[in-house]
C-alpha positions as CSV (number, residue, x, y, z in Angstrom):
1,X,-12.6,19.7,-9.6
2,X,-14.6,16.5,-10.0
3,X,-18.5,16.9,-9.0
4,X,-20.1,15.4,-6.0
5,X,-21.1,12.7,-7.5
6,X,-17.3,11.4,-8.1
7,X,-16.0,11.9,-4.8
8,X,-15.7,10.0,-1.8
9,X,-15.5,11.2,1.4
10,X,-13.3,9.4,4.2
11,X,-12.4,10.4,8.0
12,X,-9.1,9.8,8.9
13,X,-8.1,10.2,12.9
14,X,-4.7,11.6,12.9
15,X,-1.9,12.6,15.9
16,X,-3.0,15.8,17.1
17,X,1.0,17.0,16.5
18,X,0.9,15.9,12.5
19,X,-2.1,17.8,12.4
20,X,-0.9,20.5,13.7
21,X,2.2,20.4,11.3
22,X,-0.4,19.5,8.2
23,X,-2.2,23.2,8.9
24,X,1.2,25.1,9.4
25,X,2.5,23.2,6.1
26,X,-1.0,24.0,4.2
27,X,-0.7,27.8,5.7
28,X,3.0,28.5,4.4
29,X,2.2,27.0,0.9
30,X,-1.3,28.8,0.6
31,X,-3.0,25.3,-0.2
32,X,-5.3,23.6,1.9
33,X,-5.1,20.8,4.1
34,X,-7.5,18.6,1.9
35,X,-5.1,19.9,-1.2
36,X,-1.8,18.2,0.2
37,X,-3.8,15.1,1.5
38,X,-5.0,14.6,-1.8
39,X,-1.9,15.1,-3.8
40,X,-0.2,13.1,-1.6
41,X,-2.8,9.7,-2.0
42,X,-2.0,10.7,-5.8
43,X,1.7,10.5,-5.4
44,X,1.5,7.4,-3.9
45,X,-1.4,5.6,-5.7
46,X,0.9,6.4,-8.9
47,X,4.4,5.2,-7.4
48,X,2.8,2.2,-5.9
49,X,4.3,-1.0,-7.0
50,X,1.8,-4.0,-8.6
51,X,2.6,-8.0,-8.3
52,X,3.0,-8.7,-12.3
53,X,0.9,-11.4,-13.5
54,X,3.4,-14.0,-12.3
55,X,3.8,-13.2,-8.7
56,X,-0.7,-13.1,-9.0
57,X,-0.8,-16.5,-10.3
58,X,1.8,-17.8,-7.8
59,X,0.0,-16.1,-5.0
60,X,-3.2,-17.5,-6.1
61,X,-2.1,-21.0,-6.2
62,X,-0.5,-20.7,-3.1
63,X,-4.2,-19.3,-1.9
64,X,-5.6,-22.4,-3.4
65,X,-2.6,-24.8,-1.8
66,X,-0.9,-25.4,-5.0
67,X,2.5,-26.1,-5.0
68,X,3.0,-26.0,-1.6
69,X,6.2,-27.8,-0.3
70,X,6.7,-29.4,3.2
71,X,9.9,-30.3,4.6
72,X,10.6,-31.9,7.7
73,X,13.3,-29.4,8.8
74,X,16.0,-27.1,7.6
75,X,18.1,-29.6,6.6
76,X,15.6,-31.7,4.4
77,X,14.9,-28.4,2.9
78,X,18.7,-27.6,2.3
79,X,19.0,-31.5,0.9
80,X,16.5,-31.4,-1.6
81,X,17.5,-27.2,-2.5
82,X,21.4,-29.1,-2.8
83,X,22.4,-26.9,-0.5
């Protein structure tokens, strides 16, 4: 287990009836709750999916207003796509 000083401690206000069910889970598994909550943020901290370096400098530009096309409607956009 990581010491105190490498932790961080969060609240989190949960349904009463998921907590509930997070207790019973923790109890038929003989883990605790704080076990499950924390393999779970793992889980998905390591599945989560990251823009690449494209979409990032696409969304930045955009940020910035770069790029930026403006159409007059639908059909000027469909026009100039040559759609």
């Amino acid at each position: 287990m990581k010491t105190r000083n490498e932790l961080s401690r969060i609240t989190v206000d949960i349904p009463k009836v998921d907590h509930k069910k997070l207790k019973a889970m923790a109890a038929l598994t003989s883990r605790s709750m704080r076990e499950i909550i924390v393999e779970s943020i793992e889980e998905y901290l390591s599945s989560a999916k990251y823009p690449n370096k494209k979409t990032l400098k696409a969304i930045e530009e955009v940020e910035k207003g770069k790029g930026i096309t403006e159409y007059k409607d639908t059909k000027d956009l469909f026009k100039k796509l040559g759609i």
